[in-house]
C-alpha positions in Angstrom: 113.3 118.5 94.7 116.4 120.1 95.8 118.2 119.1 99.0 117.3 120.7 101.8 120.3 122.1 104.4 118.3 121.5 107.7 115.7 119.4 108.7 113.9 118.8 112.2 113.3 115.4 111.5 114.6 113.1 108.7 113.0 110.1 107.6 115.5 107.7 106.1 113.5 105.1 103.6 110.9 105.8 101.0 108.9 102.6 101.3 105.5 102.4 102.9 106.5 102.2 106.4 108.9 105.5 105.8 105.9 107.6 103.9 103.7 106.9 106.7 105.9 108.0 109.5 106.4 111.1 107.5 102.7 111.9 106.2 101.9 111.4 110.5 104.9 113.8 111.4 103.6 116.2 109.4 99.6 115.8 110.0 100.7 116.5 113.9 102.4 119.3 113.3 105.9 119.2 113.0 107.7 121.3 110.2 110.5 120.7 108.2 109.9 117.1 107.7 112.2 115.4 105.4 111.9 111.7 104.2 114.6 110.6 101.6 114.5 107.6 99.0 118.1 106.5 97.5 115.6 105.0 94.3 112.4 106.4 94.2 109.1 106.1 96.7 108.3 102.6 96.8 110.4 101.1 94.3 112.0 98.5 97.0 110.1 96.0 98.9 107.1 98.0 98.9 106.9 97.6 95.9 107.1 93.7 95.9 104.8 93.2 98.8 101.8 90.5 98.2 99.4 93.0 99.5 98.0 91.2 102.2 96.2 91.9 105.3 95.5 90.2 108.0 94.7 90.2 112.0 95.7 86.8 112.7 98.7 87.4 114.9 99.9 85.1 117.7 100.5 88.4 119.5 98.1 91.3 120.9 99.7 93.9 120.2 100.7 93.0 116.6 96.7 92.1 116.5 96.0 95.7 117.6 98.2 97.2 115.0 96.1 95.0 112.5 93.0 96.3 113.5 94.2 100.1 113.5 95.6 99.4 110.3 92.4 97.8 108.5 90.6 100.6 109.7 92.9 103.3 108.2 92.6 100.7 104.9 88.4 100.9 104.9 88.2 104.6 104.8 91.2 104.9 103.1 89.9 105.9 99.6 87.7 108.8 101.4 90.7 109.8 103.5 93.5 110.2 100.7 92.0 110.3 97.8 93.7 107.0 96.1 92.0 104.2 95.0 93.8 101.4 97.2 91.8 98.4 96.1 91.2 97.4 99.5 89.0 94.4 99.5 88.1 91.0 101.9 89.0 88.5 100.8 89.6 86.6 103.4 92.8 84.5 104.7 92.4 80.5 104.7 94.9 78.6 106.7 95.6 74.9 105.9 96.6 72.3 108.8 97.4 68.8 108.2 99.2 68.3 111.7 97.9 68.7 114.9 100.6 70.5 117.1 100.0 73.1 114.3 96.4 73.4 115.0 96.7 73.1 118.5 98.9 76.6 118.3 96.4 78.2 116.4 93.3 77.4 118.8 95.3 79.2 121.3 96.4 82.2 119.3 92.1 82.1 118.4 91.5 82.7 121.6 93.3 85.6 122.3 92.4 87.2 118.4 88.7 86.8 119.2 89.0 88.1 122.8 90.3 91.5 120.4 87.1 91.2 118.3 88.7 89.4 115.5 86.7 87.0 113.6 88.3 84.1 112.9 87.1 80.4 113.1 88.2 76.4 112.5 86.7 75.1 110.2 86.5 71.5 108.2 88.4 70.4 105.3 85.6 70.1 103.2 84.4 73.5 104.5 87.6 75.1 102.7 87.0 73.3 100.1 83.3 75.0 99.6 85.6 78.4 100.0 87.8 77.0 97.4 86.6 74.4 95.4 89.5 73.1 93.5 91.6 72.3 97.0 92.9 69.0 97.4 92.0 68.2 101.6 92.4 64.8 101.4 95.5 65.3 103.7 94.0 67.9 105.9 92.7 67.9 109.5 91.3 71.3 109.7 91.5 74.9 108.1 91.4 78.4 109.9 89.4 81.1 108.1 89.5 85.0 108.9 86.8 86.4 106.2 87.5 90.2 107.0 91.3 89.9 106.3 91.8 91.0 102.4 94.2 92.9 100.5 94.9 96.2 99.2 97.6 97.6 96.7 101.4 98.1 98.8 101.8 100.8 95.6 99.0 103.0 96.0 99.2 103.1 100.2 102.3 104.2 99.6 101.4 107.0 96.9 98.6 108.1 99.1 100.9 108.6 101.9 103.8 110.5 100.0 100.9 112.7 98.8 99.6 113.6 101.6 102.8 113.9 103.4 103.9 116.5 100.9 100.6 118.5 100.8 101.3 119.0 105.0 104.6 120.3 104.5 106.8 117.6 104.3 109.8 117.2 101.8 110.3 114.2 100.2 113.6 113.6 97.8 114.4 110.6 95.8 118.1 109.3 94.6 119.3 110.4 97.7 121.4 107.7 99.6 122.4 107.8 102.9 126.3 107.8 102.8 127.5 108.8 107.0 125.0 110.1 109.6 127.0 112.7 111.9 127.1 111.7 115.8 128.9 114.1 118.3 129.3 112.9 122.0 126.3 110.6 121.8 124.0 112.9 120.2 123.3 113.2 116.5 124.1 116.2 114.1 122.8 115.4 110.9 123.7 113.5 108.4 125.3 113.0 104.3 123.4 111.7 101.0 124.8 111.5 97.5 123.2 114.9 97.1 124.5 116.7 99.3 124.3 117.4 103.7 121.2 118.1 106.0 122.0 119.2 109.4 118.9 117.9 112.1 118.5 116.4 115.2 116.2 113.3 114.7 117.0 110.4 112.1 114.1 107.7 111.7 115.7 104.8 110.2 112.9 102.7 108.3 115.0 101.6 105.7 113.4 98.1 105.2 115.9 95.7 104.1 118.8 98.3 104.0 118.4 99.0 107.9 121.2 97.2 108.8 123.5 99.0 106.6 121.9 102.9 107.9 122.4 101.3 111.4 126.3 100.6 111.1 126.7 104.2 110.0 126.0 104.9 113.3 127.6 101.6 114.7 124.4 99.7 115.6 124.4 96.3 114.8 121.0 95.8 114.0 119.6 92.0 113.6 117.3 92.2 110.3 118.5 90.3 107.1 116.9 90.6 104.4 115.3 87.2 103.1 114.4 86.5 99.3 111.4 85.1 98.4 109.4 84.6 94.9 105.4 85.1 93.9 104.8 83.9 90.1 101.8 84.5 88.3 100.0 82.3 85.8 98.5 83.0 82.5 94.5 84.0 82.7 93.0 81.0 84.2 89.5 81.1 84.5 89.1 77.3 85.8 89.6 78.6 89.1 86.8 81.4 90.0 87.7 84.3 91.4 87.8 86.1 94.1 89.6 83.5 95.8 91.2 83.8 99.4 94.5 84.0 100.2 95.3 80.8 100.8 98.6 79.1 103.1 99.3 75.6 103.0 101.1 75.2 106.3 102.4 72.0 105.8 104.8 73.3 102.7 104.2 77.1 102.9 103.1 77.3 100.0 100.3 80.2 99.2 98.1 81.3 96.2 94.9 83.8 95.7 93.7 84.7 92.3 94.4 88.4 91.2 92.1 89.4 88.5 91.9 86.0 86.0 95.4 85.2 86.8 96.9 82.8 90.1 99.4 84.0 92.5 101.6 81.6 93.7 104.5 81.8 96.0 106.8 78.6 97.3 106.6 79.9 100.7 111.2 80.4 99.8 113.3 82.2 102.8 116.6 82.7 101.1 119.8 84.6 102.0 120.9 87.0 99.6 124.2 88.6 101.2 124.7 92.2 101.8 124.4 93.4 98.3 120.4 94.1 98.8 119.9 92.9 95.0 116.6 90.0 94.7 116.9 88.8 91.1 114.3 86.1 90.2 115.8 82.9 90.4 113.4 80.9 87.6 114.8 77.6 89.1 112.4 78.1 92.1 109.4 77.4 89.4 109.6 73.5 90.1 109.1 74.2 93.4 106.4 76.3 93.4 104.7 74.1 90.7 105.1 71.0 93.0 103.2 72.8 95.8 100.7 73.9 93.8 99.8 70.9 91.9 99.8 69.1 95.6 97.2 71.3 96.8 95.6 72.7 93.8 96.0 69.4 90.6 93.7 71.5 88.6 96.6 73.8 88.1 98.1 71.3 85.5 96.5 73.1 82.9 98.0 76.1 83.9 101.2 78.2 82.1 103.4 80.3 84.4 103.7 83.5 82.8 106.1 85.5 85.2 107.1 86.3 88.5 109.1 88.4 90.4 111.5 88.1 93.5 111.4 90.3 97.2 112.8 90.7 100.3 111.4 90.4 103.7 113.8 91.8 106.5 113.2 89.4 109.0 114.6 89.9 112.8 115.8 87.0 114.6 111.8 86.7 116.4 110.3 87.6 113.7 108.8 91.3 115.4 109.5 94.0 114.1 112.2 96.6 116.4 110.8 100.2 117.1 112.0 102.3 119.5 114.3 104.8 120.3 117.9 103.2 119.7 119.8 102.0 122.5 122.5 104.6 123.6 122.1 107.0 121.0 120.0 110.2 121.0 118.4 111.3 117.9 118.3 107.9 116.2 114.8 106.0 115.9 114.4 103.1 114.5 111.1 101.4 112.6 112.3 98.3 110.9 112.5 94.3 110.6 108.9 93.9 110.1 109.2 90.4 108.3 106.5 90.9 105.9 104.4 92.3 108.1 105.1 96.4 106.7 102.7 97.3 104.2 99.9 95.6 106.3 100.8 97.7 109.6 101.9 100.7 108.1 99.3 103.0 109.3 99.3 101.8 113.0 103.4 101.9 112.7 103.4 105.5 110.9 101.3 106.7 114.1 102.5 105.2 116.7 106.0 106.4 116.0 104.8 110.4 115.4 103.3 110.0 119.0 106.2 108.5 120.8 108.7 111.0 119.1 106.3 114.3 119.3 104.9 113.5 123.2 107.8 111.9 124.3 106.3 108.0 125.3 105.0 105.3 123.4 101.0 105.4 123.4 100.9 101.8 124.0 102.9 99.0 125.7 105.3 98.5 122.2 107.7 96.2 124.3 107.3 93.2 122.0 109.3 95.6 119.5 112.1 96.9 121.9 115.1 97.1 120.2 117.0 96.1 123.3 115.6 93.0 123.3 118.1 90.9 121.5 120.8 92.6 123.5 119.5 90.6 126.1 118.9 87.5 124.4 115.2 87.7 125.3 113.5 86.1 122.2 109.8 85.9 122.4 110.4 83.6 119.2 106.8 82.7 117.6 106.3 82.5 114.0 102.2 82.1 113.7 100.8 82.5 110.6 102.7 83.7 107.8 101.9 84.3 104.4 102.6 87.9 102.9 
């Protein structure tokens, strides 16, 4: 598609978090919606995203984007016409320390108080879940049998698609090279492809946000972190389907994906500025230590491949939306940790509302972007295992 001059609102990032602010511009209305991708749609991190979903949260209103989102995930199939592969799983939490467990009886409290079903349950009670655990080492496990997992590829597809058929234009190999700001205000802004004068720019550029935020001299706190997921050969020793599974104690997480295991080391690593996430094949010893700790019956197992992404992570590990601070026309919808695919439908709603009726339609200040301007960290890690 060719490069629009004007727009009324542009969408900067093509990943799932970008396609669904779009595709919920568009379905409210607004024309002359225009989302561009320097690569193409969810090629980035949306691409490399685990798939899962979860409502185990250590906050209420991450928990209530959850719940939107798995929702939007059920009926998605009927409501966009792609397949997405949603299905539950289940997430499975191991504890071996007690201070660990202790934080997630309280954050059980306040999921269940939101309708979520999750429980503690015994060692050997994972174990029934998964048989092949080691638990030996364990005091406890926390299991939520409605989360699951659905494919970060087709979401994403389903919402481009849908975007597009309400009007909106989407263009890929488009890079964002200056956004135009006059007197506080902006004007529009220039790709590799050419100029697009419009008054609203939604950053939700995933791991490049921090580079489309000093265009317009925003420092914005999210660094993209590497981390690696390798696959083994078909292994039928370990029945499927098989939760996703967190060992807490070394972050190390697995759940079976057709007859092959998923395995990830749990690795945050800094990558620099270049955005680039090659596999490093040295983290394989470590992700085969883990897994033979937890899971011995892996021995028999060949690594067959893998493949490297990155999570932009924010200093509290919430994601920042919101208007940004002393600009006007600049939105932002980034830092989600992770966390992205999995809330993309609440996110890609809750931002058309704020922009289009001119508030939030719920207390978002967990995600206020001025937060860190005022050194108010709400720092609390919970779960994590996307």
């Amino acid at each position: 598609m060719d490069l629009p001059r004007t727009a009324n609102a542009v969408v900067i990032g093509g990943g799932v978090v970008g396609c669904s602010i779009a595709y919920h511009l568009a379905r409210r209305g607004l024309r002359d919606v225009l989302l561009l991708e320097r690569e193409a749609v969810g090629s980035g991190t949306t691409s490399k995203a685990a798939g899962g979903i979860r409502a185990q949260f250590p906050t209420e209103t991450e928990i209530r984007f959850s719940l939107e989102s798995i929702g939007v995930f059920e009926r998605f199939r009927e409501e966009f016409g792609v397949d997405p592969g949603y299905r539950k799983i289940g997430y499975l939490f191991l504890v071996s320390e007690a201070a660990d467990l202790r934080g997630f009886e309280e954050r059980i409290a306040l999921q269940r108080r939101l309708g979520v079903d999750v429980r503690v349950i015994t060692p050997a009670e994972a174990r029934e879940l998964v048989p092949a655990l080691r638990v030996d080492d364990l005091i406890a496990a926390v299991w939520g049998p409605n989360d699951g997992l659905a494919g970060p590829a087709e979401v994403t597809a389903g919402f481009a698609r849908r975007a597009r058929e309400l009007g909106a234009r989407i263009v890929e190999g488009a890079e964002v090279t200056a956004i135009e700001v006059e007197r506080g205000r902006v004007q529009g802004l220039r790709t590799s492809r050419g100029a697009v004068a419009a008054p609203l720019v939604i950053n939700a550029a995933g791991p490049a946000a921090a580079r489309v935020g000093r265009l317009v001299g925003l420092d914005l706190p999210v660094h993209p972190r590497r981390r690696h997921i390798f696959f083994t050969e078909p292994f039928p020793e370990i029945p499927g389907p098989v939760p996703l599974t967190n060992d807490r104690a070394s972050g190390f997480y697995f759940r079976k994906e057709l007859e092959q295991v998923l395995l990830s080391p749990g690795d945050v690593q800094d990558i620099g500025e270049d955005l680039v996430a090659p596999v490093d094949w040295g983290m394989v010893e470590e992700a085969v230590q883990k897994a033979l700790h937890r899971l011995p019956i892996l021995e028999k197992a060949r690594i067959a491949g893998g493949w490297a992404g990155l999570r932009p992570l924010t200093p509290d590990d919430h994601a920042i939306i919101g208007p940004a601070p002393g600009l006007e026309g600049v939105f932002l919808a980034v830092g989600f940790g992770g966390h992205g695919f999995q809330h993309s439908p609440a996110t890609g709603r809750v931002v058309a509302e704020w922009l289009l009726d001119g508030k939030p339609p719920m207390d978002l200040a967990l995600f206020d972007p001025g937060r860190f301007r005022r050194g108010a960290l709400a720092h609390d890690r919970g779960p994590d295992a996307e």
